[in-house]
C-alpha positions in Angstrom: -11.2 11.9 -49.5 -9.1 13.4 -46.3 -7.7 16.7 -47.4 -5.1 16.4 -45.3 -3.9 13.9 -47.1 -5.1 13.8 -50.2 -1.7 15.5 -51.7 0.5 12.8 -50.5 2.0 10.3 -52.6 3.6 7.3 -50.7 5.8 5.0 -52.7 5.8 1.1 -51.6 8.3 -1.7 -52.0 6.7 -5.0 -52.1 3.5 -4.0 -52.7 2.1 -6.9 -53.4 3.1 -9.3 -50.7 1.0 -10.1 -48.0 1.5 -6.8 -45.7 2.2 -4.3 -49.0 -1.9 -5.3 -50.1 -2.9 -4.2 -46.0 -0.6 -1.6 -46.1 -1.3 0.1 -49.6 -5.2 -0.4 -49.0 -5.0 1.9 -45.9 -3.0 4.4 -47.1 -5.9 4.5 -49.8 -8.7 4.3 -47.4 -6.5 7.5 -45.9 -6.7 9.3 -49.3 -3.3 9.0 -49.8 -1.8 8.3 -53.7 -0.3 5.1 -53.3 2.8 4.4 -55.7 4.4 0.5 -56.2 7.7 -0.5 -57.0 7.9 -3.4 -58.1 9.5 -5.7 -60.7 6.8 -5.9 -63.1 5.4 -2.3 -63.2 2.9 -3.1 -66.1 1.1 -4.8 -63.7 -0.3 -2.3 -61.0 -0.9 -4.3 -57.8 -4.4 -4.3 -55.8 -4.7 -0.8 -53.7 -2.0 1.0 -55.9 -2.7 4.1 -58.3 0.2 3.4 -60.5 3.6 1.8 -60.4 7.3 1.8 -61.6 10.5 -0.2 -61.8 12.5 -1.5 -58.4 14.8 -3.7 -58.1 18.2 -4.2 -56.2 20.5 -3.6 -59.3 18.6 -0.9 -61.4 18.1 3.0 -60.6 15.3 3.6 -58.7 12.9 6.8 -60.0 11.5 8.8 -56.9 10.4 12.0 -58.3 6.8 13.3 -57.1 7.3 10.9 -53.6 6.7 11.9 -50.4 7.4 8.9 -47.9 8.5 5.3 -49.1 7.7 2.4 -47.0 10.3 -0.5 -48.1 9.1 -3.8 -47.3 10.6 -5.9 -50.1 13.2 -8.9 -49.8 13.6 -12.1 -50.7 11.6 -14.8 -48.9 13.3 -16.0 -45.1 11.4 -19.3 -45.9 12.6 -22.6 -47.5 15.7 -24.1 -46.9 19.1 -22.0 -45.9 21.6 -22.9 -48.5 24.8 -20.5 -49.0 22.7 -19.6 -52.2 19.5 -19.1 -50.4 21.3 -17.0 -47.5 22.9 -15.1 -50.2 20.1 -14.2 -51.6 18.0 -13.1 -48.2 20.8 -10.5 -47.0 21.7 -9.4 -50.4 18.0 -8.4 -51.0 17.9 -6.5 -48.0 21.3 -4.9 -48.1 21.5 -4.1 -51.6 17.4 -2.8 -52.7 17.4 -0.8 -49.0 20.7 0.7 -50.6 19.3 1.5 -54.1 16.2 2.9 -52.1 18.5 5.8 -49.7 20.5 6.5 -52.6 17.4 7.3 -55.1 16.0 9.8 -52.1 19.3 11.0 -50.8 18.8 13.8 -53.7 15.5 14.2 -54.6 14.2 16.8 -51.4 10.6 15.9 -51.6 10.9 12.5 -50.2 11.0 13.7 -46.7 10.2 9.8 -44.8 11.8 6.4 -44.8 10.0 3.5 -43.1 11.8 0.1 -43.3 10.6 -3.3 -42.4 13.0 -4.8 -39.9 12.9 -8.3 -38.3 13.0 -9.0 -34.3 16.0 -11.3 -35.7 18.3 -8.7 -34.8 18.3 -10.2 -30.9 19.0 -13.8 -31.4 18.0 -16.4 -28.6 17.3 -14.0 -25.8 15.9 -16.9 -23.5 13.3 -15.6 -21.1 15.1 -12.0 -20.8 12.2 -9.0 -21.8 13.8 -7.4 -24.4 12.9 -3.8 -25.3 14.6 -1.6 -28.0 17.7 -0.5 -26.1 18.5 -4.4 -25.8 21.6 -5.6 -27.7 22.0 -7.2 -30.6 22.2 -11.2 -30.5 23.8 -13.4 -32.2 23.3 -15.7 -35.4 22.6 -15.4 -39.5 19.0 -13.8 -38.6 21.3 -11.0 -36.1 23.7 -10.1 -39.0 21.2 -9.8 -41.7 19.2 -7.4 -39.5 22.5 -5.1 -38.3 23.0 -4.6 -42.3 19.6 -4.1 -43.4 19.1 -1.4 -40.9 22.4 0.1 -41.0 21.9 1.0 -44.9 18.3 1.9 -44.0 19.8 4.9 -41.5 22.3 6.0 -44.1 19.3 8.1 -45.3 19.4 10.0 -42.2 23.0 11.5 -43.5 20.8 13.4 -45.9 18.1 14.9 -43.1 15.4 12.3 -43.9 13.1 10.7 -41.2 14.3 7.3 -40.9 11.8 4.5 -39.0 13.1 0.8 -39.0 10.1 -1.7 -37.5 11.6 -4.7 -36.2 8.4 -7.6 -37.0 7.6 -10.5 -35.1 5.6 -13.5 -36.6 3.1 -11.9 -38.7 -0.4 -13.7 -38.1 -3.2 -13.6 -40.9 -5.7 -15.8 -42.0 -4.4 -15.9 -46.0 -0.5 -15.2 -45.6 2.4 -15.2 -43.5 3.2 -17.8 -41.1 -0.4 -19.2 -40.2 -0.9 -19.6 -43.9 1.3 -23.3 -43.4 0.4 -23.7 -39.9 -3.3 -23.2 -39.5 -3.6 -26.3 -42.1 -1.7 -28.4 -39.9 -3.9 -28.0 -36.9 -6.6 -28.4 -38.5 -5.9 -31.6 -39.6 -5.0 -32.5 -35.5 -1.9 -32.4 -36.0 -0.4 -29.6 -34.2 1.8 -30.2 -31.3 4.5 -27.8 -29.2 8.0 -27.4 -31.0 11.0 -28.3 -29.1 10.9 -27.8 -25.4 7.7 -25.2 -26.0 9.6 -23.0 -23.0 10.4 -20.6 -26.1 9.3 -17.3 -25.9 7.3 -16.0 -29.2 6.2 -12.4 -30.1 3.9 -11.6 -32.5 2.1 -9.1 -34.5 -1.8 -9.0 -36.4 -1.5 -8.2 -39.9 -3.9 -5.2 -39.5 -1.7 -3.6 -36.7 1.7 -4.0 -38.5 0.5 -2.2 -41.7 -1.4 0.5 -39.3 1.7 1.2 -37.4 3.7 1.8 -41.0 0.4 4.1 -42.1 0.5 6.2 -38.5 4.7 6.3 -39.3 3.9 7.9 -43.1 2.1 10.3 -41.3 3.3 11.2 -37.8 6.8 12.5 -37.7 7.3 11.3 -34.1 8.4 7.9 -35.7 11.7 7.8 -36.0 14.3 5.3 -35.1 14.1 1.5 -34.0 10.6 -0.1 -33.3 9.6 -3.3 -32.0 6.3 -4.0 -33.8 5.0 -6.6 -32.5 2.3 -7.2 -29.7 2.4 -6.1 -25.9 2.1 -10.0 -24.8 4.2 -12.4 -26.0 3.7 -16.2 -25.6 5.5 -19.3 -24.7 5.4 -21.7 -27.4 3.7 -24.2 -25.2 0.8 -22.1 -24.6 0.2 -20.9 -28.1 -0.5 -24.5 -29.5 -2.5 -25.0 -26.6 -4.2 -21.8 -27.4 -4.5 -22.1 -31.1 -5.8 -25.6 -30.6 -8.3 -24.6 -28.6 -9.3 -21.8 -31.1 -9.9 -24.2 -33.5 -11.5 -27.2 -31.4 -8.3 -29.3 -32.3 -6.5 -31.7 -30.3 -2.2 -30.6 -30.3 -1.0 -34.2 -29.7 2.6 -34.4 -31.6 5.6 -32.8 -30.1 8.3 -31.9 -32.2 11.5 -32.2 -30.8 14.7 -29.5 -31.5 16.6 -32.3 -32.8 14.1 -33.1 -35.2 13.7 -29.7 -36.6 17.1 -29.4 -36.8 17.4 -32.1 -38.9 14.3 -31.4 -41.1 15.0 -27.7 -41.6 18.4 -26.7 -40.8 19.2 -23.3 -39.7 15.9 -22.0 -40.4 14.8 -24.1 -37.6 16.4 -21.1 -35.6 13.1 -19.0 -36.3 11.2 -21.7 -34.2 13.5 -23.0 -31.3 14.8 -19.5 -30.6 13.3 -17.7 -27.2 12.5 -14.2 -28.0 10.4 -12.5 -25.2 10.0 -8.9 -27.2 7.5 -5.7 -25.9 7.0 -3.0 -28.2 8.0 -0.3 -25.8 8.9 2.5 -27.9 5.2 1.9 -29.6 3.7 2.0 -26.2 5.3 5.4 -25.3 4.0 6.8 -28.5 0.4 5.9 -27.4 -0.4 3.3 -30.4 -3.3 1.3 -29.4 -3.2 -2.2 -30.5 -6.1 -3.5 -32.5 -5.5 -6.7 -31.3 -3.0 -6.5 -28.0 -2.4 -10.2 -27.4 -2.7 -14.0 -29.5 -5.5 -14.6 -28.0 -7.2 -12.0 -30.0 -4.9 -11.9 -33.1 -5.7 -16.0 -33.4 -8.9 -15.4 -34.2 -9.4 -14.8 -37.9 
């Protein structure tokens, strides 16, 4: 067990999702108590010493934390309804609000780290865009503005407030290549839309090291992109994944298509976002894997 570590007691939101497991198992590995709050709190999640109560409309019991890391909200996949939309930003907005005001008074919970979503910058086109770039426009845009707005409140009250805005988070058993590794498998892949589109990235392992590093180095504060130094065009990446996985990429989809098939969610795929993670880079973080030809292979 790290002494250095071994007194600190970092609470987790979403805990058991895909990036929560990666994230609470290094803070472990670290010797760090790990903490999850979560709906069901009989049920202790994998990589979690105990757990309590969260959700958006209860009180949320902080006493003996350190740091939280939130990463819980309602699914972006699946159709776009008003009900389903309503659902996505209400998650966000209203459980990153019951999280600041359950630390606001309780002084030992000195650090806030907030997933955040490279949503924020809309279609970009082929501009680089950095942190100082502004915000775009569209649902993904607005959801983003008020999830991190409430996320900063907690910096009112002198806490250390890190918001990491996530690209496509690539892993063999989760996250987006969990529906399209199948797919391309099968031969079936193909470039979506044009496939001029700009995509950023991040591996699973680097996303939940950079929210481990944040817990513990008080340099972190403020917006983050966390996503890879070299994004791809979406052309290239079924070219590239294809060729990962000896795999012809024959079948095109076109924007129209997805449009019709997915609605607005077909926003997440057709939209150009070219993003570098520059504020991570001036911190010094070294990127397990800095690029998709390395973070494709699982």
């Amino acid at each position: 067990m790290n002494e250095e570590t071994s007194h600190l007691t970092v609470g987790v939101t979403g805990a058991g999702g895909f990036l929560g497991r990666e994230v609470c198992r290094r803070l472990q590995q670290r010797g760090i108590r790990v903490l999850a709050f979560t709906r069901n709190p009989r049920r202790i999640p994998d990589y979690c010493n105990d757990a309590r109560a969260f959700s958006s409309d209860k009180k949320m019991e902080v006493a003996g934390v350190d740091a939280i890391v939130h990463l819980a909200g309602e699914t972006i996949m699946g159709f776009w309804s008003s009900k389903k939309k309503k659902r996505i930003l209400e998650s966000r907005v209203m459980g990153t609000r019951r999280v600041v005001e359950a630390i606001q008074a309780e002084p030992q919970v000195k650090t806030l780290l907030c997933a955040s979503a490279i949503g924020f910058y809309g279609d970009a086109g082929a501009k680089v865009i950095d942190e100082e770039s502004p915000k775009g426009e569209g649902f993904l845009s607005e959801v983003v503005h008020a999830w991190e707005y409430e996320a900063r409140q907690a910096e009112v009250f002198e806490k250390r407030v890190a918001c990491f805005r996530m690209g496509m988070l690539l892993g063999k058993n989760g996250g987006a290549m969990k529906k399209i590794l199948p797919i391309f498998r099968f031969g079936l892949g193909g470039r979506l839309g044009s496939g001029e589109q700009w995509m950023a990235g991040i591996r699973l392992e680097d996303a939940a090291e950079i929210f481990c590093q944040g817990v513990l180095d008080s340099r972190f504060s403020g917006i983050y992109n966390a996503v890879m130094p070299e994004p791809i065009q979406n052309g290239d990446f079924t070219k590239l994944l294809g060729k990962i996985l000896h795999r012809p990429t024959p079948f095109p989809v076109p924007a129209f298509a997805l449009r019709l098939a997915l609605g607005e969610l077909s926003t997440l795929l057709l939209f150009s976002q070219r993003v570098k993670p520059q504020r991570l880079e001036n911190q010094g973080y070294k990127f397990l894997h800095p690029d998709f030809t390395s973070a494709l292979k699982f």
